[in-house]
C-alpha positions in Angstrom: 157.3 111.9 111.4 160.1 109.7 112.0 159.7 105.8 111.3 160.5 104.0 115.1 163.1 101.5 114.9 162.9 98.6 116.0 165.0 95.7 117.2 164.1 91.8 116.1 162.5 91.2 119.7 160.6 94.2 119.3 159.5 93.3 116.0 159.0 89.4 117.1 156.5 91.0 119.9 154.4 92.6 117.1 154.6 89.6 114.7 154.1 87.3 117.7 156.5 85.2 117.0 160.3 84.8 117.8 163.4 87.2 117.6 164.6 84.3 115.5 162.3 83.9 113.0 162.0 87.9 112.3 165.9 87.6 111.9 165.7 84.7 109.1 162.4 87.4 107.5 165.0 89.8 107.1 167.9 87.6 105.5 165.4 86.3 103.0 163.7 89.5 102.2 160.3 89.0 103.3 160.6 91.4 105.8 161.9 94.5 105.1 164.9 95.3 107.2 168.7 95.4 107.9 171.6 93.5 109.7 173.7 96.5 111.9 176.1 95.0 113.7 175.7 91.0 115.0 171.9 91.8 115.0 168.8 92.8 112.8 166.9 95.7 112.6 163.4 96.7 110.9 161.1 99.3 111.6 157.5 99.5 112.3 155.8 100.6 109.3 158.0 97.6 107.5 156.3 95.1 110.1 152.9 96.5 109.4 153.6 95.9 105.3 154.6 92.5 106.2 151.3 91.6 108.4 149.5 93.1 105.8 150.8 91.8 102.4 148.8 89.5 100.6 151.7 87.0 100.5 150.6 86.2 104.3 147.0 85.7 103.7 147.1 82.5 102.2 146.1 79.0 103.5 148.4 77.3 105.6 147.8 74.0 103.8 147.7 75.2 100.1 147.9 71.9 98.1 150.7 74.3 96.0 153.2 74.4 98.4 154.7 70.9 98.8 153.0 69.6 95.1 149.6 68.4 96.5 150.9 66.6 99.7 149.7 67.5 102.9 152.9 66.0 104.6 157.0 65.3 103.4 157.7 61.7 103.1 161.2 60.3 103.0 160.2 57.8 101.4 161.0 59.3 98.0 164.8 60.0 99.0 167.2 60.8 96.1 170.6 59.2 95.9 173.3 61.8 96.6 171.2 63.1 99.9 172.4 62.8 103.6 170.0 59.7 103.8 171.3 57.5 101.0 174.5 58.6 102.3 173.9 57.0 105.5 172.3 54.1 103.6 175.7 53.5 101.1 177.4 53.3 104.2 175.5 50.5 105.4 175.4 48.6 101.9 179.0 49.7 101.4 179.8 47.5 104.9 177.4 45.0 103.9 179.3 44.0 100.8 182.7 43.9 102.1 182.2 42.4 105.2 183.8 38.8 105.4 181.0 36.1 104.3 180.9 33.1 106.4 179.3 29.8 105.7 175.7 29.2 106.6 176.6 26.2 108.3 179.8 26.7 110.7 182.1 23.6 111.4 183.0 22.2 114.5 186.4 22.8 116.1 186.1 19.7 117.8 188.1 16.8 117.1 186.7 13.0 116.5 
C-alpha cells in the first residue's frame, strides 16, 4: 500500500497546528518531508513518526532548554546585537551633539 501524500495544510490539520509551522518542520528536518515546487510536502506515515517520536514528549518548560530560565530577558544583551546597535546610536548622538552651558546667557542688553 501506497503512502498518501499530503500537502502542509493537510499535514497542519493532523498536527493541529498551522500550514506554516509544518513548512518550517520540514526545512529543519524534524518532520520528514519535501519542498516540490513553491510548497512542501510530507506524507502521512512521516506525520504519525513525528507525533509519535520521543523528541515531542518532553515538558514544555524543561529547565534545559533556555539554561534554567523559565523566561528570555534582554536584559543580558551582547554588544554587536540589533539592540546595542540601537543603543550606539543613541550614545553615538549623545556624544557628538553640541554641549551647551548649564546656565544660558541673556540676549538682552543692559
Amino acid at each position: 500500500m501506497k503512502d498518501e501524500i499530503l500537502k502542509t495544510s493537510e499535514a497542519a490539520k493532523e498536527l493541529k497546528t498551522t500550514p506554516r509551522t509544518v513548512a518550517y518542520l520540514i526545512s529543519k528536518g524534524e518532520l520528514k518531508g519535501r519542498k516540490v515546487g513553491r510548497g512542501y510536502r510530507t506524507t502521512r506515515s512521516a506525520v504519525l513518526d513525528y507525533i509519535n517520536s520521543p523528541e515531542q514528549t518532553h515538558d514544555a518548560n524543561k529547565d534545559n532548554l533556555n539554561g534554567g530560565r523559565l523566561c528570555q530577558s534582554n536584559n543580558e544583551t551582547e554588544y554587536g546585537t540589533v539592540i546595542s546597535l540601537h543603543r550606539q546610536g543613541r550614545e553615538l548622538e549623545n556624544l557628538l551633539a553640541q554641549k551647551t552651558r548649564s546656565k544660558r546667557r541673556s540676549c538682552m542688553t543692559n
